[in-house]
HTML snippet that shows the backbone in 3Dmol.js (N, CA, C, O; Angstrom):
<script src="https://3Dmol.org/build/3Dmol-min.js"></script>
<div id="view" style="width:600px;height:400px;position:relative"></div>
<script>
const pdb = `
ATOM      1  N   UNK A   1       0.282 -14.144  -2.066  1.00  0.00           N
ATOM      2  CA  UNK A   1       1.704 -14.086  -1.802  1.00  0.00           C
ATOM      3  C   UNK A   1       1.967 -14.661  -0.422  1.00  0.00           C
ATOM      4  O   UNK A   1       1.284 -14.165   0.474  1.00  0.00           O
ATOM      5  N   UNK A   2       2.740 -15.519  -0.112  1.00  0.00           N
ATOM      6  CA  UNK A   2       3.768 -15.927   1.221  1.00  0.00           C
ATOM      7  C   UNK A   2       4.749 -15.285   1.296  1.00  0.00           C
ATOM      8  O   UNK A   2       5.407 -14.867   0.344  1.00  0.00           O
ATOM      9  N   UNK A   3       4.958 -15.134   2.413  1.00  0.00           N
ATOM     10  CA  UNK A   3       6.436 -14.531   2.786  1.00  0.00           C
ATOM     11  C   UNK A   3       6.610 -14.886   4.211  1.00  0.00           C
ATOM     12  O   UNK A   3       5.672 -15.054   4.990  1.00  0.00           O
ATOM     13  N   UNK A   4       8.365 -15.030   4.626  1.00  0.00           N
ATOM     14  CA  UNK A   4       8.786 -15.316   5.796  1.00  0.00           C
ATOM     15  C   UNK A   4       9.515 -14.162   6.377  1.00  0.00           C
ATOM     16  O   UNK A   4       9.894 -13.145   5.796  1.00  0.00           O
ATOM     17  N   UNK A   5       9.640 -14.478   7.573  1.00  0.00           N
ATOM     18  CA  UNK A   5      10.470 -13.086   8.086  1.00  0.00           C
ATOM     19  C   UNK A   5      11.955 -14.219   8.138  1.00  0.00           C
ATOM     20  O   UNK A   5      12.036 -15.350   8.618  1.00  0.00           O
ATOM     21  N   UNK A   6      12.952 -13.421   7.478  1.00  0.00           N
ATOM     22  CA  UNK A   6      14.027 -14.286   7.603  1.00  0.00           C
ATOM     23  C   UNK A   6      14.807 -13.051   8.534  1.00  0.00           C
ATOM     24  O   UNK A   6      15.853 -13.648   8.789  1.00  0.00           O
ATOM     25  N   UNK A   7      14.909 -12.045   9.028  1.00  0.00           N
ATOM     26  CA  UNK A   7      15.826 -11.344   9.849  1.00  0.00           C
ATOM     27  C   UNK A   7      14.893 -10.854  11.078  1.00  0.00           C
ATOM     28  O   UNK A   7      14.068 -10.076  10.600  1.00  0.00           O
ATOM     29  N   UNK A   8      14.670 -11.018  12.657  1.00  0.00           N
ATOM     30  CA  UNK A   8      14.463 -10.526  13.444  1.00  0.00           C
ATOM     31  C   UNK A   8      15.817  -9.856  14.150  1.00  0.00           C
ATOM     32  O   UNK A   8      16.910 -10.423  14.143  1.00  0.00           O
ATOM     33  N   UNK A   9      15.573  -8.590  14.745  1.00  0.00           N
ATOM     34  CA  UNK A   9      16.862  -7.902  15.872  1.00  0.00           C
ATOM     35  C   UNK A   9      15.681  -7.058  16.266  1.00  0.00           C
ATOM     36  O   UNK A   9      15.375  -6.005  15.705  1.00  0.00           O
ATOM     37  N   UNK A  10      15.132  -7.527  17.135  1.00  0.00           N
ATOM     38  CA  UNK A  10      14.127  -6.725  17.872  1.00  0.00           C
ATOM     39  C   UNK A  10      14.820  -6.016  19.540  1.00  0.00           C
ATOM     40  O   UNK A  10      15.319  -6.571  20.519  1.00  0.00           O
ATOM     41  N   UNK A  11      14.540  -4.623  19.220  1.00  0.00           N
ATOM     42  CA  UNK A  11      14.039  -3.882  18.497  1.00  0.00           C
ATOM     43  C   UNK A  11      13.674  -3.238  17.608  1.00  0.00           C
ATOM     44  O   UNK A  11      12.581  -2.694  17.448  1.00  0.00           O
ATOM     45  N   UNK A  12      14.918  -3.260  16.706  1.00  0.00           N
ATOM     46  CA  UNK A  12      15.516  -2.535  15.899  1.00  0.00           C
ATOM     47  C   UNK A  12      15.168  -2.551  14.340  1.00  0.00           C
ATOM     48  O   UNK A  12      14.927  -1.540  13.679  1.00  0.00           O
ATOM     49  N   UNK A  13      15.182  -4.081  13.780  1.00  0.00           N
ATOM     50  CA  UNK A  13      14.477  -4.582  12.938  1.00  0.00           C
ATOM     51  C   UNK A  13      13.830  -5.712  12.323  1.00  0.00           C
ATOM     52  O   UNK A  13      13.976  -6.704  13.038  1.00  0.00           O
ATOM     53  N   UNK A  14      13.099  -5.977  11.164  1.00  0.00           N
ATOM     54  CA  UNK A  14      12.922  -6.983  10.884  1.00  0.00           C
ATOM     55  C   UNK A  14      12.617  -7.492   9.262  1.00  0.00           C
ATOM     56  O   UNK A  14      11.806  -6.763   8.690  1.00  0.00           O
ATOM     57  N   UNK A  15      12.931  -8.166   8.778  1.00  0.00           N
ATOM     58  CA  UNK A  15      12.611  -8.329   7.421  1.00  0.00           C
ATOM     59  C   UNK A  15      11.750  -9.668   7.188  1.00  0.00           C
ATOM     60  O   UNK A  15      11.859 -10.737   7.789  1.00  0.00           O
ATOM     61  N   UNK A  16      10.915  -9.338   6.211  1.00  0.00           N
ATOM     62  CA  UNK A  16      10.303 -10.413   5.490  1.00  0.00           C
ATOM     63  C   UNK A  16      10.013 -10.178   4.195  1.00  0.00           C
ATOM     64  O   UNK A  16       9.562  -9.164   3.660  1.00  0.00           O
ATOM     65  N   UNK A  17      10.522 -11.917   3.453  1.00  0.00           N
ATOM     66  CA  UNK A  17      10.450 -12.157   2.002  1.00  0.00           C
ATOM     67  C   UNK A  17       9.520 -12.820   1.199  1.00  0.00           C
ATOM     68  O   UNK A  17       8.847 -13.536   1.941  1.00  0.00           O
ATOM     69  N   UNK A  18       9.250 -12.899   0.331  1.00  0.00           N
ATOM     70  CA  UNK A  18       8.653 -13.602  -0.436  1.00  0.00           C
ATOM     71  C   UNK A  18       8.883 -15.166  -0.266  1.00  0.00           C
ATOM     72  O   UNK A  18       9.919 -15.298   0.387  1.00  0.00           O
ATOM     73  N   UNK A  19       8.316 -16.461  -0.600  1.00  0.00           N
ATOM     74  CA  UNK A  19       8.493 -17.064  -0.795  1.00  0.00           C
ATOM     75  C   UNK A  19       7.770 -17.830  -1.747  1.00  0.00           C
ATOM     76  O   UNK A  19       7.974 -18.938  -2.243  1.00  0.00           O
ATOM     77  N   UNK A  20       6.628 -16.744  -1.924  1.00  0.00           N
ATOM     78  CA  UNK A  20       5.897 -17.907  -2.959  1.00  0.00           C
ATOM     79  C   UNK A  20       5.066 -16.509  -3.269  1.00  0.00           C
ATOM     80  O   UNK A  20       4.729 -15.926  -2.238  1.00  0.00           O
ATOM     81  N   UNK A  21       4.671 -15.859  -4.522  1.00  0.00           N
ATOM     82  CA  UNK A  21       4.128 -14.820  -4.936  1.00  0.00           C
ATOM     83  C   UNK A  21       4.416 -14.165  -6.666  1.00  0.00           C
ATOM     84  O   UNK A  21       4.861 -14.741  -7.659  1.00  0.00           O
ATOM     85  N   UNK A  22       4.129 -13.306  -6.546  1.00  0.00           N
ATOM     86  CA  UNK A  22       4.262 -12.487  -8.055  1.00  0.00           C
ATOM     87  C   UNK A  22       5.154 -12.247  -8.205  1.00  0.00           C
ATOM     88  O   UNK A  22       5.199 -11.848  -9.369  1.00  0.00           O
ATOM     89  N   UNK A  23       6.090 -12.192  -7.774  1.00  0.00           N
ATOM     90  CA  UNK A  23       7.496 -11.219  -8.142  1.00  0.00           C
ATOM     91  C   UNK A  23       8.812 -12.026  -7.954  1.00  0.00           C
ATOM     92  O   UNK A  23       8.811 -12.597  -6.864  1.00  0.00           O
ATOM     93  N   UNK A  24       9.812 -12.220  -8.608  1.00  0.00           N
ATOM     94  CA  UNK A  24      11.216 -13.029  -9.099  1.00  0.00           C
ATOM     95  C   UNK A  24      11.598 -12.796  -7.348  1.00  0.00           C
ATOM     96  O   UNK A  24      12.130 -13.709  -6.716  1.00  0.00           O
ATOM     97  N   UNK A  25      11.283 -11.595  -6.762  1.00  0.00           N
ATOM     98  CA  UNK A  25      12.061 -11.403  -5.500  1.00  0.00           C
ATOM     99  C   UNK A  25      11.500 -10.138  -4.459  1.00  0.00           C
ATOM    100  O   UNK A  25      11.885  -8.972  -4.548  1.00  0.00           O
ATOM    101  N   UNK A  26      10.825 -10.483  -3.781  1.00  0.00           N
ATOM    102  CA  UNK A  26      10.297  -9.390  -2.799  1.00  0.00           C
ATOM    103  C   UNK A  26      10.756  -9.418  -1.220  1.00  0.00           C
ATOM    104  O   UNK A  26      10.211 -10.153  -0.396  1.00  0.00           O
ATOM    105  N   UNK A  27      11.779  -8.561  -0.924  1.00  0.00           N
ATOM    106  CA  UNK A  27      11.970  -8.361   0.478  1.00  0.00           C
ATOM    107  C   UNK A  27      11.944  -6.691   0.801  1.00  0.00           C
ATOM    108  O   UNK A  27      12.316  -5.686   0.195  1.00  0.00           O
ATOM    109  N   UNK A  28      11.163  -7.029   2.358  1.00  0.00           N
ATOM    110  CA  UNK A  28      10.334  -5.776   3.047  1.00  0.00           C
ATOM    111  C   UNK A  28      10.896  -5.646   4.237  1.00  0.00           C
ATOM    112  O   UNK A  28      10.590  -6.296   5.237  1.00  0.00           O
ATOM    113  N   UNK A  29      12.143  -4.386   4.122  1.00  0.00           N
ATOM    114  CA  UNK A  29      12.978  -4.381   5.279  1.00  0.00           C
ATOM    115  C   UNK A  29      11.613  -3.529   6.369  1.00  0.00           C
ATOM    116  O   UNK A  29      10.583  -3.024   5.923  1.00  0.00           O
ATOM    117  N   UNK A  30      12.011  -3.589   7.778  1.00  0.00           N
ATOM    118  CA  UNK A  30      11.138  -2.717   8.671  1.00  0.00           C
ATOM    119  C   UNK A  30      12.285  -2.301   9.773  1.00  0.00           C
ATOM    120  O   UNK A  30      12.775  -3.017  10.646  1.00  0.00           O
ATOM    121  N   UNK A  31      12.553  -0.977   9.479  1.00  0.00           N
ATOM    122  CA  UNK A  31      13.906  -0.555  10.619  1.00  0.00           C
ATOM    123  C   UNK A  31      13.072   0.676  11.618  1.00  0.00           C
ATOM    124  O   UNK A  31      12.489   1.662  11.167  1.00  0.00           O
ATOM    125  N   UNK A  32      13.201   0.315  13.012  1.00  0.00           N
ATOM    126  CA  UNK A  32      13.061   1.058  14.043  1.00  0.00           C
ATOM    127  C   UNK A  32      13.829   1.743  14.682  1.00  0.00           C
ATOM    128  O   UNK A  32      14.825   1.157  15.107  1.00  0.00           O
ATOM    129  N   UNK A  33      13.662   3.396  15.038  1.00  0.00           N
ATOM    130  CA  UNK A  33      14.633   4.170  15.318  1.00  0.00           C
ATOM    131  C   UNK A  33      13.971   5.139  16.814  1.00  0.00           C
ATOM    132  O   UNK A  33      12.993   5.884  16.766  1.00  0.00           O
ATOM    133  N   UNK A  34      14.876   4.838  18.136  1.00  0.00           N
ATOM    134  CA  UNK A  34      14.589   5.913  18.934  1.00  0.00           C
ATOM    135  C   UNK A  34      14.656   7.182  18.997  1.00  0.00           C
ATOM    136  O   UNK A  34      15.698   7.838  19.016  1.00  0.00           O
ATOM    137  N   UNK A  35      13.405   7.651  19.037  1.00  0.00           N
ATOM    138  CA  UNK A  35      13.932   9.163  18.777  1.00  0.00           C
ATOM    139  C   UNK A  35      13.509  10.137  20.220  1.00  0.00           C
ATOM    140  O   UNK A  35      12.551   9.780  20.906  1.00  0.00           O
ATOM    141  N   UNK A  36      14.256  11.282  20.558  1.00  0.00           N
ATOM    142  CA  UNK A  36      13.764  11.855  21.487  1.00  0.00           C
ATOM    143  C   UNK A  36      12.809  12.022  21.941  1.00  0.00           C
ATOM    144  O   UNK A  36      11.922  12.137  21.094  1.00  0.00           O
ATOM    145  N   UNK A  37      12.362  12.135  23.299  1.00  0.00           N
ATOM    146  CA  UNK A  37      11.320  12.011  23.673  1.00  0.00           C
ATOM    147  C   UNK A  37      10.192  11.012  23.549  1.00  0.00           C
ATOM    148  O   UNK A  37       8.990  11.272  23.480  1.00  0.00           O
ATOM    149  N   UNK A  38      10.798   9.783  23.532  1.00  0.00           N
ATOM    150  CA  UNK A  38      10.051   8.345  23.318  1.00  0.00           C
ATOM    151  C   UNK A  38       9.427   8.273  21.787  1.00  0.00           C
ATOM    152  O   UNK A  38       8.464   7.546  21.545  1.00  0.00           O
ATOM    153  N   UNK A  39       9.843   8.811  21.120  1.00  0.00           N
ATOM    154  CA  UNK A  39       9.211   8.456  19.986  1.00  0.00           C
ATOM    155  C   UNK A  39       9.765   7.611  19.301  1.00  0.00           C
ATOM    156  O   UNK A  39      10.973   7.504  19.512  1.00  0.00           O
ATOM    157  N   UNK A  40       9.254   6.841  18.411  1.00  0.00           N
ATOM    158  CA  UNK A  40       9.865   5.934  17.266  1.00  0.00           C
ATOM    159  C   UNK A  40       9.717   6.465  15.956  1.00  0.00           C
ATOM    160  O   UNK A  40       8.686   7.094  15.720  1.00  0.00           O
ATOM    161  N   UNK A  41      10.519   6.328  15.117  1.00  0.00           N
ATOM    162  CA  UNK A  41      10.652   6.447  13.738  1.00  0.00           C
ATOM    163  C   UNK A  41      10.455   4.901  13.183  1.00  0.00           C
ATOM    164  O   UNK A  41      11.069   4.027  13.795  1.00  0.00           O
ATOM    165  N   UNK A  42       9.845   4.615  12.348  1.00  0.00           N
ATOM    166  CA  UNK A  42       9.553   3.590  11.338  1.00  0.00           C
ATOM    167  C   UNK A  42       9.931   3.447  10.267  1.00  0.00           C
ATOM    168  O   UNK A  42       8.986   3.726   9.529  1.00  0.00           O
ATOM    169  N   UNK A  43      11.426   2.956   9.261  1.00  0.00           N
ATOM    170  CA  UNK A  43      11.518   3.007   8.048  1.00  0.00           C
ATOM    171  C   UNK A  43      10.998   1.846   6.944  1.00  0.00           C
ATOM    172  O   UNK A  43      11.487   0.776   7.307  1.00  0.00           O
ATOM    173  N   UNK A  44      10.511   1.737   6.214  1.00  0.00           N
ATOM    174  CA  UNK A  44      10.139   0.542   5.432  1.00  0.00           C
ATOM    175  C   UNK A  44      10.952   0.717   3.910  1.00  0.00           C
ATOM    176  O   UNK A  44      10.829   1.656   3.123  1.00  0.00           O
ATOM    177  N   UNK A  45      11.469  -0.013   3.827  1.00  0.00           N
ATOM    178  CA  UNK A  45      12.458  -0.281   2.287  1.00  0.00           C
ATOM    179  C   UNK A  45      11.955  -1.755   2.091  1.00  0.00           C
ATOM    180  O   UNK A  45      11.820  -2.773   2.770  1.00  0.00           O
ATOM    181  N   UNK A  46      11.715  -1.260   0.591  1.00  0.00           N
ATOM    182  CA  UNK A  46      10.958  -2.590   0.384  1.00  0.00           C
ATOM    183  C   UNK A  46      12.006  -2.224  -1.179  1.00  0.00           C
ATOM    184  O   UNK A  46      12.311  -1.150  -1.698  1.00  0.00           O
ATOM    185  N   UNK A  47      12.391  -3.941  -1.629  1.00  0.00           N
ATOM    186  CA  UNK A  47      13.137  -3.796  -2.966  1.00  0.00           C
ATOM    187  C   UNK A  47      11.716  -5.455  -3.335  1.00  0.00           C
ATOM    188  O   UNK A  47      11.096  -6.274  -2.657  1.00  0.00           O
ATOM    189  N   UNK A  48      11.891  -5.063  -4.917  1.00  0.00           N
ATOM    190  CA  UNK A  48      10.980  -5.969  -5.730  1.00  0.00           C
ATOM    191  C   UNK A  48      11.791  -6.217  -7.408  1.00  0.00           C
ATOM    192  O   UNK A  48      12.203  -5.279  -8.091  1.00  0.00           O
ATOM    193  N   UNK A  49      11.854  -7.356  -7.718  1.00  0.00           N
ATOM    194  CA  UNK A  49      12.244  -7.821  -8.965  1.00  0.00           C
ATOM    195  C   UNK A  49      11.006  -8.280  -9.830  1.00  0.00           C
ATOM    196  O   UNK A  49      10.233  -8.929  -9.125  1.00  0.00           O
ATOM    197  N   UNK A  50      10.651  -8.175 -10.896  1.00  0.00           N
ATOM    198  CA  UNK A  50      10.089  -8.909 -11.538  1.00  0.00           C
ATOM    199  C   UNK A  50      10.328  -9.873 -12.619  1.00  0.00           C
ATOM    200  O   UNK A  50      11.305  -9.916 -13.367  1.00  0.00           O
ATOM    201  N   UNK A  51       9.236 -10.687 -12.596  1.00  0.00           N
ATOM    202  CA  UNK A  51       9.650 -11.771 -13.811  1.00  0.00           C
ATOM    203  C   UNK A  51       9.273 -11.277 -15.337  1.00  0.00           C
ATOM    204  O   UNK A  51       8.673 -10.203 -15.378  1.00  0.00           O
ATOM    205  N   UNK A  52       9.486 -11.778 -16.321  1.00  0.00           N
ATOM    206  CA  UNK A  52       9.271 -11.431 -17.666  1.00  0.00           C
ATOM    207  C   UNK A  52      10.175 -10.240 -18.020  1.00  0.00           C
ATOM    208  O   UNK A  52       9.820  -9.303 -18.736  1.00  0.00           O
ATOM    209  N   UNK A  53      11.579 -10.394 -17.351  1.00  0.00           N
ATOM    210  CA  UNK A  53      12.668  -9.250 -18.398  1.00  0.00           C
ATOM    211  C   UNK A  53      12.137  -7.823 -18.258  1.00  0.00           C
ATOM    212  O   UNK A  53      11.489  -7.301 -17.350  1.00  0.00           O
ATOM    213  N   UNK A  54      12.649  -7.288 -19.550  1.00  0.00           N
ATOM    214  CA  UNK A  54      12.552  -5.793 -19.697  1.00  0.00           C
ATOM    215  C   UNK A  54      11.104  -5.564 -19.268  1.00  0.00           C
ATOM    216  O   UNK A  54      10.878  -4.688 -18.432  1.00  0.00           O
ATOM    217  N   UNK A  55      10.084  -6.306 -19.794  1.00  0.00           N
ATOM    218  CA  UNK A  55       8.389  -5.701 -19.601  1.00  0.00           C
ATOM    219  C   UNK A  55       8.129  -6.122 -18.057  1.00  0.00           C
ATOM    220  O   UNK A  55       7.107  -5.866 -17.421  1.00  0.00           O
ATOM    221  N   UNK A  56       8.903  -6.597 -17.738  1.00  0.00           N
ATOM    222  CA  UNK A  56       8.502  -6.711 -16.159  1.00  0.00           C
ATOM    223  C   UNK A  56       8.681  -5.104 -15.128  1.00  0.00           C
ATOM    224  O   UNK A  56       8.036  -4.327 -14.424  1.00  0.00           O
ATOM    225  N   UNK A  57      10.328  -5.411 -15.799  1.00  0.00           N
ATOM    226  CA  UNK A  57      10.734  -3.958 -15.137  1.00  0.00           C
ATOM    227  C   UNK A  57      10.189  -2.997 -15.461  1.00  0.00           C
ATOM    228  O   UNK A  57      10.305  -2.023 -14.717  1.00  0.00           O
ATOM    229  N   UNK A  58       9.483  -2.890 -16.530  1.00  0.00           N
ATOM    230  CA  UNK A  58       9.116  -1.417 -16.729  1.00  0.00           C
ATOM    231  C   UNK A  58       7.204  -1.266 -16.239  1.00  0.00           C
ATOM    232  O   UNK A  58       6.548  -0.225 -16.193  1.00  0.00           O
ATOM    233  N   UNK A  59       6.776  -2.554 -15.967  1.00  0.00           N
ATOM    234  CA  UNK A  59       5.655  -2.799 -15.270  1.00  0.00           C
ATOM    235  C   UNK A  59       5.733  -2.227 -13.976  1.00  0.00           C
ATOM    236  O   UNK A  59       5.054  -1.349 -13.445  1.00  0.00           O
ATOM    237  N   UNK A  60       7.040  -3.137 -13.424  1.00  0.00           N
ATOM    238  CA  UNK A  60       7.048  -2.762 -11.918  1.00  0.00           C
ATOM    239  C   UNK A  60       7.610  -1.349 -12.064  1.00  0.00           C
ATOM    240  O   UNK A  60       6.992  -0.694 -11.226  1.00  0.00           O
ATOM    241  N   UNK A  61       8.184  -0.808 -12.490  1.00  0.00           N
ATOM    242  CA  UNK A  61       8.409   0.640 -12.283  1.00  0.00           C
ATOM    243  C   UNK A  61       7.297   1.684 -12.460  1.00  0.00           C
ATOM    244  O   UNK A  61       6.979   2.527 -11.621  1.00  0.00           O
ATOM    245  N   UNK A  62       6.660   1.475 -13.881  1.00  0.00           N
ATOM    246  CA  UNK A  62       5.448   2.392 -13.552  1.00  0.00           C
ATOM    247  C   UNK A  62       4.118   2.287 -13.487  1.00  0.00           C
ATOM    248  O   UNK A  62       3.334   3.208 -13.716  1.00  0.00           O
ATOM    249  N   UNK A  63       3.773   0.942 -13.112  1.00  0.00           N
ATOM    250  CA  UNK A  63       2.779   0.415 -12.233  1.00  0.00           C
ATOM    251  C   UNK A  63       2.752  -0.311 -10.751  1.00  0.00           C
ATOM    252  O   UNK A  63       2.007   0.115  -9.869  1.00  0.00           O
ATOM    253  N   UNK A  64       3.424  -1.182 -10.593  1.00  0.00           N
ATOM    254  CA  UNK A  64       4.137  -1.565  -9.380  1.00  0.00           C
ATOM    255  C   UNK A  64       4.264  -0.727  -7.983  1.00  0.00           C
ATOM    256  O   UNK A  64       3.564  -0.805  -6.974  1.00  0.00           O
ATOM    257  N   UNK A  65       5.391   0.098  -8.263  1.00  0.00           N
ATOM    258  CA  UNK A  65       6.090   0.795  -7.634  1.00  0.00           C
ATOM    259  C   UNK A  65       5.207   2.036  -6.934  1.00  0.00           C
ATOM    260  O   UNK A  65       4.782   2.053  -5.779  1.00  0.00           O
ATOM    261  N   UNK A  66       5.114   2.661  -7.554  1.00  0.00           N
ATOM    262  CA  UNK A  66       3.852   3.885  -7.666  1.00  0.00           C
ATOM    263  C   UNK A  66       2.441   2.955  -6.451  1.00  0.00           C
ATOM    264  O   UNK A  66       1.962   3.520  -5.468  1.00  0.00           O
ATOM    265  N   UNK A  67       2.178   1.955  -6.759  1.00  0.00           N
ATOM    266  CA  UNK A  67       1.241   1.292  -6.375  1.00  0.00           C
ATOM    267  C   UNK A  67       1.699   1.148  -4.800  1.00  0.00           C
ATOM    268  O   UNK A  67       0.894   1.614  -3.994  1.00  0.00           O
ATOM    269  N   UNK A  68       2.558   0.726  -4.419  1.00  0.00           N
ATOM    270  CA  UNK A  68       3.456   0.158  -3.067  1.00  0.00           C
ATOM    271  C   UNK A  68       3.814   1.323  -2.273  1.00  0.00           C
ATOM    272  O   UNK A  68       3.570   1.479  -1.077  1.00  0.00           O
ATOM    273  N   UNK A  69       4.498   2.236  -3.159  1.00  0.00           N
ATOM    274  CA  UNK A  69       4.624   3.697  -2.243  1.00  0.00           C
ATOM    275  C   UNK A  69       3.431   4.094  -1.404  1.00  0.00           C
ATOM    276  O   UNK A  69       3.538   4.405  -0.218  1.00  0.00           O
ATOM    277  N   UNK A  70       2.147   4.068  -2.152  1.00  0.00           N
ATOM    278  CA  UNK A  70       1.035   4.633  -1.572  1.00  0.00           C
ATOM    279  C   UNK A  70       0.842   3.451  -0.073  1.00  0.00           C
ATOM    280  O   UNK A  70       0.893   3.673   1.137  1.00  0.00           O
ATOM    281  N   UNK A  71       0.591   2.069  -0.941  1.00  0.00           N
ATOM    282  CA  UNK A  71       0.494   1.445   0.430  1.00  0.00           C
ATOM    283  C   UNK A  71       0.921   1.196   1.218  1.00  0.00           C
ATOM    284  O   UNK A  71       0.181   0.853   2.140  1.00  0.00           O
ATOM    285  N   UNK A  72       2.404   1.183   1.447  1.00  0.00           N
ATOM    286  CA  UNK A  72       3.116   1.355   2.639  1.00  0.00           C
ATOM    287  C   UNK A  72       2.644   3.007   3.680  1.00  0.00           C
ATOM    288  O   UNK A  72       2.444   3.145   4.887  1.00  0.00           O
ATOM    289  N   UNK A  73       2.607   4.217   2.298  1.00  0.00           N
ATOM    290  CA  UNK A  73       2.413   5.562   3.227  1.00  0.00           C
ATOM    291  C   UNK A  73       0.964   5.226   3.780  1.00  0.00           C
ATOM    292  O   UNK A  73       0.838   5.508   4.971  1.00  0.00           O
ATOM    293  N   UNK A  74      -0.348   4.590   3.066  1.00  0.00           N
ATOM    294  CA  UNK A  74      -1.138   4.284   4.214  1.00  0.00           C
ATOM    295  C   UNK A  74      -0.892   3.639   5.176  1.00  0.00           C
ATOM    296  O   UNK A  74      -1.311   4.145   6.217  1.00  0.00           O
ATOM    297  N   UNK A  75      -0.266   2.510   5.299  1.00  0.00           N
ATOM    298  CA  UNK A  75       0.102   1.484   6.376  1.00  0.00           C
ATOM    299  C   UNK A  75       0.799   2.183   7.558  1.00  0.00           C
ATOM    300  O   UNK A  75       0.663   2.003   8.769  1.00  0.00           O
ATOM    301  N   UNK A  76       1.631   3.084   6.827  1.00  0.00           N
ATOM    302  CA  UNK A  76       2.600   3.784   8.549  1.00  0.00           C
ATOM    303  C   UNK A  76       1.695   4.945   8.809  1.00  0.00           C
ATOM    304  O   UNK A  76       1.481   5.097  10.012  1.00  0.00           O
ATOM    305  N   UNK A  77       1.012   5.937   7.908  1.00  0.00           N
ATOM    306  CA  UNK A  77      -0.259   6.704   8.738  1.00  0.00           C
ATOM    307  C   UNK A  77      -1.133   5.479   9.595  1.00  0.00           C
ATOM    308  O   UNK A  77      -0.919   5.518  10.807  1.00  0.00           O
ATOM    309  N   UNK A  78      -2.053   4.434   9.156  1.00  0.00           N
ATOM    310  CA  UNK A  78      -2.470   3.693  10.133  1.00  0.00           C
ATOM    311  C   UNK A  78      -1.760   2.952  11.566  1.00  0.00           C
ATOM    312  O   UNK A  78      -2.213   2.627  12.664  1.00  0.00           O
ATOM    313  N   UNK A  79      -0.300   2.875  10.860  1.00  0.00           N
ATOM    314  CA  UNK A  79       0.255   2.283  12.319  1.00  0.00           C
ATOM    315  C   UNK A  79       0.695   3.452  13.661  1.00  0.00           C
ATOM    316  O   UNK A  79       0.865   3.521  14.878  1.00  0.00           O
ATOM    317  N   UNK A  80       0.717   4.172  12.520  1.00  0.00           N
ATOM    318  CA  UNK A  80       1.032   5.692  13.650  1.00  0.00           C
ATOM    319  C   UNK A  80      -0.201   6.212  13.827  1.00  0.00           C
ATOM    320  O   UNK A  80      -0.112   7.058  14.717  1.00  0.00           O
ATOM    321  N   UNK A  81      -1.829   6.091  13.234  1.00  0.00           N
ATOM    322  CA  UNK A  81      -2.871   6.364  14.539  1.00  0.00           C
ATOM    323  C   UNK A  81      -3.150   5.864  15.093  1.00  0.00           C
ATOM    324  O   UNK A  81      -3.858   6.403  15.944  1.00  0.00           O
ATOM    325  N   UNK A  82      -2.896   4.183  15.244  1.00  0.00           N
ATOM    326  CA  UNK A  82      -3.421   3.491  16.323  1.00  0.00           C
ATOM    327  C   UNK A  82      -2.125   3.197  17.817  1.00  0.00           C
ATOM    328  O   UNK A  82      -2.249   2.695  18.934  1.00  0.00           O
ATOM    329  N   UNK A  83      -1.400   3.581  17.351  1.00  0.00           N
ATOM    330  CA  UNK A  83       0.000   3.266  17.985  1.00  0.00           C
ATOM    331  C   UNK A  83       0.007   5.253  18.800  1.00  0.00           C
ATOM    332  O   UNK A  83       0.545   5.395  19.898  1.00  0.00           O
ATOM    333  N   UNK A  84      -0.563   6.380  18.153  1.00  0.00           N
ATOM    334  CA  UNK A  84      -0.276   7.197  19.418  1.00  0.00           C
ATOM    335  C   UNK A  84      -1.912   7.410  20.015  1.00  0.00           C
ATOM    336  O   UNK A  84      -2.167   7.916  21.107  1.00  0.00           O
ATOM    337  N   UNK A  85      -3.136   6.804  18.845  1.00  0.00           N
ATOM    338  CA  UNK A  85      -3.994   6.897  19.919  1.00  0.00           C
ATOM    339  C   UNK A  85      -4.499   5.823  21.596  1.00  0.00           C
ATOM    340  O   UNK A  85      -5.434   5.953  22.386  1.00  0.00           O
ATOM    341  N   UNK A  86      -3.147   4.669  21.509  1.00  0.00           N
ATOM    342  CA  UNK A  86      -2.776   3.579  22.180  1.00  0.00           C
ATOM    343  C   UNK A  86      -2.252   4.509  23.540  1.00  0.00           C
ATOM    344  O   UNK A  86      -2.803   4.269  24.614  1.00  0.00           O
ATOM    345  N   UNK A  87      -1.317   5.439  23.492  1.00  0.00           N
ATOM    346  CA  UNK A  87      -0.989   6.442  24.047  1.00  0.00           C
ATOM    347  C   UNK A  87      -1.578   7.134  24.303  1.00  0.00           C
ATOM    348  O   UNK A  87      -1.168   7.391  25.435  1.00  0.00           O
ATOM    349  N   UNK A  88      -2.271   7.687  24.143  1.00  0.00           N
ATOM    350  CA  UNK A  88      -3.067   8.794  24.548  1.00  0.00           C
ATOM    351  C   UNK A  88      -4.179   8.473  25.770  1.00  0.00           C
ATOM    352  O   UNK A  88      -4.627   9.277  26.588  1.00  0.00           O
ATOM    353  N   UNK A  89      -4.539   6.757  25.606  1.00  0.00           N
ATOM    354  CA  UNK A  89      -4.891   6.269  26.903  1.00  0.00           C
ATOM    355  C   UNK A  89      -6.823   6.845  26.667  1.00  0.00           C
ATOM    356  O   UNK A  89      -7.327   7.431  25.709  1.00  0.00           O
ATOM    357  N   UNK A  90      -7.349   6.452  27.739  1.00  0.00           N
ATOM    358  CA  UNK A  90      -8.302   6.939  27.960  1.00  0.00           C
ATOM    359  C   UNK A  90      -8.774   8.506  28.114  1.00  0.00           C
ATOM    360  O   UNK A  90      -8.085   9.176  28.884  1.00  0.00           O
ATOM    361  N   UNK A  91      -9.712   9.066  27.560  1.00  0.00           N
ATOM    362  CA  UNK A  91      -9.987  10.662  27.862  1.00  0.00           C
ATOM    363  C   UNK A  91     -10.266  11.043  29.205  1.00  0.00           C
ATOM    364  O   UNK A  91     -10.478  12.224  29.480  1.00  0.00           O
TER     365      UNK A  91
END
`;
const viewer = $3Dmol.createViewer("view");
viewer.addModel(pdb, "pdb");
viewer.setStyle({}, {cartoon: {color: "spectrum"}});
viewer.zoomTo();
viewer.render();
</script>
């Protein structure tokens, strides 16, 4: 899969799409939020179309989908241990 980032507003957010891959249409919003006490919040909304009609959709719904949830929730546990053990600095 290719994809471009067609929206930067850094800090705040950024998106990138498909341009060449499996799916009729894949864009992966990434929204950043200050939160008290220096922390950041990370949201990821990701929307996906597929090709081949009804059997697509019902692919991407209960294979797809299910599949992406997990890897995004690994991706922000990994970006959030290396990002507060970055913080935490030397012992």
């Amino acid at each position: 899969m290719t994809s471009r980032v067609t929206v930067y507003e850094r800090p705040y957010r950024f998106v990138d799409e498909q341009t060449r891959g499996p799916f009729s249409a894949l864009r992966h919003e990434h929204h950043f939020q200050d939160l008290d006490g220096g922390a950041t919040r990370m949201i990821d909304r990701l929307t996906i179309s597929a090709p081949w009609g009804p059997l697509g959709a019902v692919a991407v719904r209960v294979l797809v989908a299910p599949y992406l949830r997990r890897l995004l929730r690994q991706r922000a546990a990994h970006i959030k241990y290396v990002a507060e053990a970055r913080d935490a600095g030397p012992g």
